[in-house]
C-alpha positions as CSV (number, residue, x, y, z in Angstrom):
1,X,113.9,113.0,132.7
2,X,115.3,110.1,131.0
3,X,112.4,107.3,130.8
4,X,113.3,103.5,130.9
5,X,113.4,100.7,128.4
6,X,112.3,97.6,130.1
7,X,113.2,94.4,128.3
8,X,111.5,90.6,129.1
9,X,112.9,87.7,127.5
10,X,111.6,85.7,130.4
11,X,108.6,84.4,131.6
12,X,107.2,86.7,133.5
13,X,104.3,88.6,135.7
14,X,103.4,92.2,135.5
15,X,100.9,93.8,137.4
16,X,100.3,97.4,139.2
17,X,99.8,98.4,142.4
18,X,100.3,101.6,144.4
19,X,101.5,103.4,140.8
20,X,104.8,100.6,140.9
21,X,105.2,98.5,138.7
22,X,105.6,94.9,140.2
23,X,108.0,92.7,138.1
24,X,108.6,88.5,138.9
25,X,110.7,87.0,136.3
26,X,111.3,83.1,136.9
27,X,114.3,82.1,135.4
28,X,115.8,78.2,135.3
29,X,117.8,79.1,138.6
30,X,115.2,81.2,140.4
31,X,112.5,83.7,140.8
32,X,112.8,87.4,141.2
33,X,111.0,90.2,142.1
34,X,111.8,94.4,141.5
35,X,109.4,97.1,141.3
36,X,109.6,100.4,139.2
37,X,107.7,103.3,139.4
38,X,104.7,103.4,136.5
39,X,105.9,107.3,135.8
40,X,109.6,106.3,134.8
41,X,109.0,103.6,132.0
42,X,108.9,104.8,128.2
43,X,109.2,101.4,126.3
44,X,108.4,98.0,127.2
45,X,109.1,94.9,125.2
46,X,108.0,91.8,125.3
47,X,109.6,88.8,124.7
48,X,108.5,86.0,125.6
49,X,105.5,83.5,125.0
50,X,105.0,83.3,128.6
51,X,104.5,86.7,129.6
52,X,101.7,87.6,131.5
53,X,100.5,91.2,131.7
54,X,97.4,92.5,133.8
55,X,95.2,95.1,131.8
56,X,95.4,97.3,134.5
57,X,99.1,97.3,133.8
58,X,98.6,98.2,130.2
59,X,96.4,100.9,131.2
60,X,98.4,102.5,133.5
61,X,101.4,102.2,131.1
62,X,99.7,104.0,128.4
63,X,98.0,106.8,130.7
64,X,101.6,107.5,131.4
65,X,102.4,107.7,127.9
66,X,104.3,104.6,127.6
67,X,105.3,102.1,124.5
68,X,104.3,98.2,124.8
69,X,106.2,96.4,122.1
70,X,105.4,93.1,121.6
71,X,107.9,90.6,119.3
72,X,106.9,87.8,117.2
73,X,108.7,84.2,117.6
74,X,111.6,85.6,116.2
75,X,112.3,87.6,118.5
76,X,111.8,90.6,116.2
77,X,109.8,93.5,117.3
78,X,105.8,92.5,115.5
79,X,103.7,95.4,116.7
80,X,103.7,98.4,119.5
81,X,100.7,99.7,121.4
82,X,100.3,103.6,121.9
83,X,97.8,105.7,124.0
84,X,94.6,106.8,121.5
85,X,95.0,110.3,123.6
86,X,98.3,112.1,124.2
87,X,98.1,115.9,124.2
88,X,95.4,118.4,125.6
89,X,95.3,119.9,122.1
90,X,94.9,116.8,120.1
91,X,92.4,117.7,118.0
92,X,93.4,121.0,116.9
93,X,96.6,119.1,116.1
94,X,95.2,117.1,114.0
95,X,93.3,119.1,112.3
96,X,96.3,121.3,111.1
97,X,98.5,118.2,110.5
98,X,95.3,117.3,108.7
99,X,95.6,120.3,106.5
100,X,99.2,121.2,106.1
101,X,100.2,122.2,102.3
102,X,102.0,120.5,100.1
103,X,104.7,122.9,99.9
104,X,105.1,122.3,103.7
105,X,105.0,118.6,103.4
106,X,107.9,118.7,100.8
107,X,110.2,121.6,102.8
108,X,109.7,119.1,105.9
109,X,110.9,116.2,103.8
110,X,113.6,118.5,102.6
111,X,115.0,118.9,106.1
112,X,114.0,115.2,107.1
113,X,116.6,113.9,104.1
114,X,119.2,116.8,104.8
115,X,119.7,115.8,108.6
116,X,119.9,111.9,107.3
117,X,122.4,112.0,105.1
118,X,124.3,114.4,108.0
119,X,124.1,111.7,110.2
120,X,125.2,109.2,107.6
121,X,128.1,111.3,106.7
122,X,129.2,111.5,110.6
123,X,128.9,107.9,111.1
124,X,131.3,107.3,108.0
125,X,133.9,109.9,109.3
126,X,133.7,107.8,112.8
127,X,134.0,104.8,110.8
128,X,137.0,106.7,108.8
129,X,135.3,105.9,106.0
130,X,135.3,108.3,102.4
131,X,132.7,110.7,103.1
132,X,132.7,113.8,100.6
133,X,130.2,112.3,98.2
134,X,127.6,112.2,101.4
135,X,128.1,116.3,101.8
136,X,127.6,116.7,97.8
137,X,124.7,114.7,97.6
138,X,123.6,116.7,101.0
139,X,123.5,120.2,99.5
140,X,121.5,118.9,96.4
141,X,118.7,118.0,98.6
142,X,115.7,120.0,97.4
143,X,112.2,120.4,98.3
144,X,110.6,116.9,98.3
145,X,113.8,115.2,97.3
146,X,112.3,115.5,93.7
147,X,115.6,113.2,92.9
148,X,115.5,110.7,95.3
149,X,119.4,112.1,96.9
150,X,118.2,110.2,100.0
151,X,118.4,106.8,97.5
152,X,121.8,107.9,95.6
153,X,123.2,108.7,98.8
154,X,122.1,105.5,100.8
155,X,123.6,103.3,98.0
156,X,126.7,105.4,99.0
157,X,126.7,104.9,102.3
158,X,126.1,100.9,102.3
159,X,128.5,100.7,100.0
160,X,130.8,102.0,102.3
161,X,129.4,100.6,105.5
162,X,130.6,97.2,105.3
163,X,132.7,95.7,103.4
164,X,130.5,93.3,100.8
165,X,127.5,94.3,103.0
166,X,124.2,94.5,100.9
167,X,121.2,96.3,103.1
168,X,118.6,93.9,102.9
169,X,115.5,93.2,105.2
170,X,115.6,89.7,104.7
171,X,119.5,89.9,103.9
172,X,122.2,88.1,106.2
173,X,123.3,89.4,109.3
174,X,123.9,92.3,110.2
175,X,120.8,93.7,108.9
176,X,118.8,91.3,111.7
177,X,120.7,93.7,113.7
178,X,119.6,96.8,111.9
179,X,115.9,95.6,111.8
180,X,116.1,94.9,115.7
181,X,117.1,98.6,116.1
182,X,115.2,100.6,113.8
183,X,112.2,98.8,115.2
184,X,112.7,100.1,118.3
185,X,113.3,103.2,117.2
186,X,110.1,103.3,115.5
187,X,108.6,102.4,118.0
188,X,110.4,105.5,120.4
189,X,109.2,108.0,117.9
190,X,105.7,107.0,117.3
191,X,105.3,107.3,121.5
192,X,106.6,111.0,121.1
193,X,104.8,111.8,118.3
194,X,101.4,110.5,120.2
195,X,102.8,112.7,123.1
196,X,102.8,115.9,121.1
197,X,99.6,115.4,119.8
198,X,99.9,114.4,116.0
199,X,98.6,111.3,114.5
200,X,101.5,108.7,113.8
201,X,99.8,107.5,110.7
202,X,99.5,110.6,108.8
203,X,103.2,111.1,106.5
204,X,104.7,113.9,105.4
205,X,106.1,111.8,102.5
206,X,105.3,107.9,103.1
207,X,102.0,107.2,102.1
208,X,101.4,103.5,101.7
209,X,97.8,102.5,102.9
210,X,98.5,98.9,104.7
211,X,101.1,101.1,107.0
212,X,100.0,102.6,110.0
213,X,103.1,104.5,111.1
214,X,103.8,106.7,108.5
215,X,104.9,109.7,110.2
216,X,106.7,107.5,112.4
217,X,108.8,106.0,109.2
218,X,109.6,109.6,107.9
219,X,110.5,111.5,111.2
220,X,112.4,108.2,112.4
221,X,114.5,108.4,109.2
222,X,117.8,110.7,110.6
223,X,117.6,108.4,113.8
224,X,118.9,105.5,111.7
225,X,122.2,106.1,111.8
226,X,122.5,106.1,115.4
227,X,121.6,101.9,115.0
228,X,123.9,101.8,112.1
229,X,127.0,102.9,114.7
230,X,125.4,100.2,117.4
231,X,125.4,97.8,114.7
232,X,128.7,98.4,113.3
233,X,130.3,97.6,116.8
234,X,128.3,95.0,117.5
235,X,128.8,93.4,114.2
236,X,133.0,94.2,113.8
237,X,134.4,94.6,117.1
238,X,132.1,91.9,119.1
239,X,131.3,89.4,116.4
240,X,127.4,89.1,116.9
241,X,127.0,88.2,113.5
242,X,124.6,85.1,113.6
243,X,121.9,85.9,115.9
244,X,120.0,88.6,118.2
245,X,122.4,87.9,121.4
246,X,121.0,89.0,124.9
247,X,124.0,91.3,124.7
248,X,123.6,92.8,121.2
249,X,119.3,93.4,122.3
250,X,120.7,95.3,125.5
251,X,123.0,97.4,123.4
252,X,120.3,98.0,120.9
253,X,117.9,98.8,123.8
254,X,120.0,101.4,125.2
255,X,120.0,103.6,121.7
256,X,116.9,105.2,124.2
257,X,120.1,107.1,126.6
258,X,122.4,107.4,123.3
259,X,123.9,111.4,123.9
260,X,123.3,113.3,120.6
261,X,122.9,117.2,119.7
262,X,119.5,118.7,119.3
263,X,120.2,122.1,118.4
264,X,122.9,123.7,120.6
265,X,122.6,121.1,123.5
266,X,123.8,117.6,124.1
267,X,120.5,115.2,124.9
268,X,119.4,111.6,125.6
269,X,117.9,110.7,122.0
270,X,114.6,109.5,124.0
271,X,114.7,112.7,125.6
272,X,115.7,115.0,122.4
273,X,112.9,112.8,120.5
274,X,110.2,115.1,122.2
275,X,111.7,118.2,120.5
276,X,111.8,116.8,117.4
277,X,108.2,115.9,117.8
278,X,106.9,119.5,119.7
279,X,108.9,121.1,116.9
280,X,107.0,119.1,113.6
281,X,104.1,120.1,115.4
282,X,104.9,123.8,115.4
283,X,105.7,123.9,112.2
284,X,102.4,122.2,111.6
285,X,100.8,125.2,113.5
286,X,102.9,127.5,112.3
287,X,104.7,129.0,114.5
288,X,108.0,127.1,113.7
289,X,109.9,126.5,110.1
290,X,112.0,123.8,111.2
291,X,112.3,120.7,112.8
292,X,115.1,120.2,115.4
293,X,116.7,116.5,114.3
294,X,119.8,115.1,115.8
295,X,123.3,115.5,114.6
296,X,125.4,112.8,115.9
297,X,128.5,113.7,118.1
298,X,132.0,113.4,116.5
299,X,134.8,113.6,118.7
């Protein structure tokens, strides 16, 4: 089952009762009022300074597994809420993911930067953009990317991208766009992550102390490319190139129902996301050598 992305960029009232979730948003023509059912949301974001949400509400949402996002006065995505308990086998889960090897950690990584640059090379050939460099640098991916191919081959592929675009967090536009999506992708892979059981925090190759969401940065990493495409439309073909439109945040948004290929079958990436994360955690266990990533669809 597909779960929802709810969006507020209104002042608004949540609260729970009878497992719905009750919903008035006042807006400067009127006031309205729509329920959804606790069991169907995956993400929420916040967006709004006059938001008011009962703790019951944020309760419920995380016994059901759910992601509160909250975003800062700039409308930018500032910090997500998880459940501390998300699979039966938590602990044990832990514990290997604890203990993994090295060796693993780097064969993980391996397959992590493999499937990225994949999915960078599809969204160039969409694009009908030069590509071949993308598969070379691909098949010299070793364990641990010992030589940084995931750097030579982003230089590449930004290069090509845009036309006079430099990637930049604090660059000009569209890389607000970029950070708007890869925020909430983060924050859609940290929730499945919780959900299989595995601590969110604890890398297989980022490591920085002051970041909570390790994992979450490495296994989000051959998601990106499914913004970059949003982006790239958004940016070309609809000329949101100044600020975070209410249209370019509801295409954003719905990278949650994007169709891509997880193995042999065609998935929602929200939905696909739980395979990637029950399959890290297998391979964590032991019981499974890779990781099923997307591969995004090329007509």
């Amino acid at each position: 089952m597909i779960k929802q992305t709810l969006y507020f960029g209104n002042p608004t009232y949540l609260n729970i009762k009878n497992k719905q979730l009750n919903i008035q948003i006042k807006t400067k023509v009127n006031e309205k009022r729509i329920t959804r059912s606790i069991e169907d949301v995956g993400v929420i974001v916040l967006d709004n300074n006059q938001i008011t949400i009962s703790h019951n509400t944020i309760k419920a949402l995380l016994e059901n597994k759910a992601a509160i996002i909250s975003c800062d006065d700039r409308h930018m995505p500032n910090s997500v809420t998880l459940p501390l308990e998300g699979h039966t086998e938590q602990s044990e889960r832990y514990r290997y993911q604890i203990e993994a090897s090295v060796p693993l950690k780097k064969n993980l990584w391996q397959q992590t930067i493999v499937a990225k640059i994949r999915n960078q090379k599809a969204v160039l050939d969409i694009l009908e953009k030069p590509s071949k460099r993308l598969q070379v640098l691909m098949n010299r991916v070793s364990a641990g990317d010992a030589e940084n191919v995931e750097g030579q081959a982003a230089a590449y592929y930004w290069s090509c991208f845009i036309d006079g675009f430099l990637r930049d967090r604090y660059g000009e536009p569209p890389n607000n766009l970029l950070n708007y999506g890869y925020a909430i992708v983060r924050a859609m892979v940290a929730r499945a992550l919780v959900a299989s059981g595995l601590l969110p925090t604890l890398g297989i190759h980022h490591k920085n102390k002051y970041n909570a969401y390790c994992l979450a940065d490495d296994i989000m990493e051959p998601y990106r490319p499914f913004v970059d495409l949003i982006t790239y439309d958004l940016f070309i073909n609809e000329n949101c190139d100044t600020f975070l439109s209410s249209t370019a945040k509801k295409r954003l948004l719905a990278i949650a129902t994007a169709d891509a290929i997880f193995g042999k079958k065609k998935s929602p990436l929200m939905v696909g996301m739980s395979l990637t994360s029950s399959s890290l955690a297998s391979c964590y266990l032991g019981t499974k050598r890779k990781i099923v990533y997307p591969k995004i669809i090329q007509s």
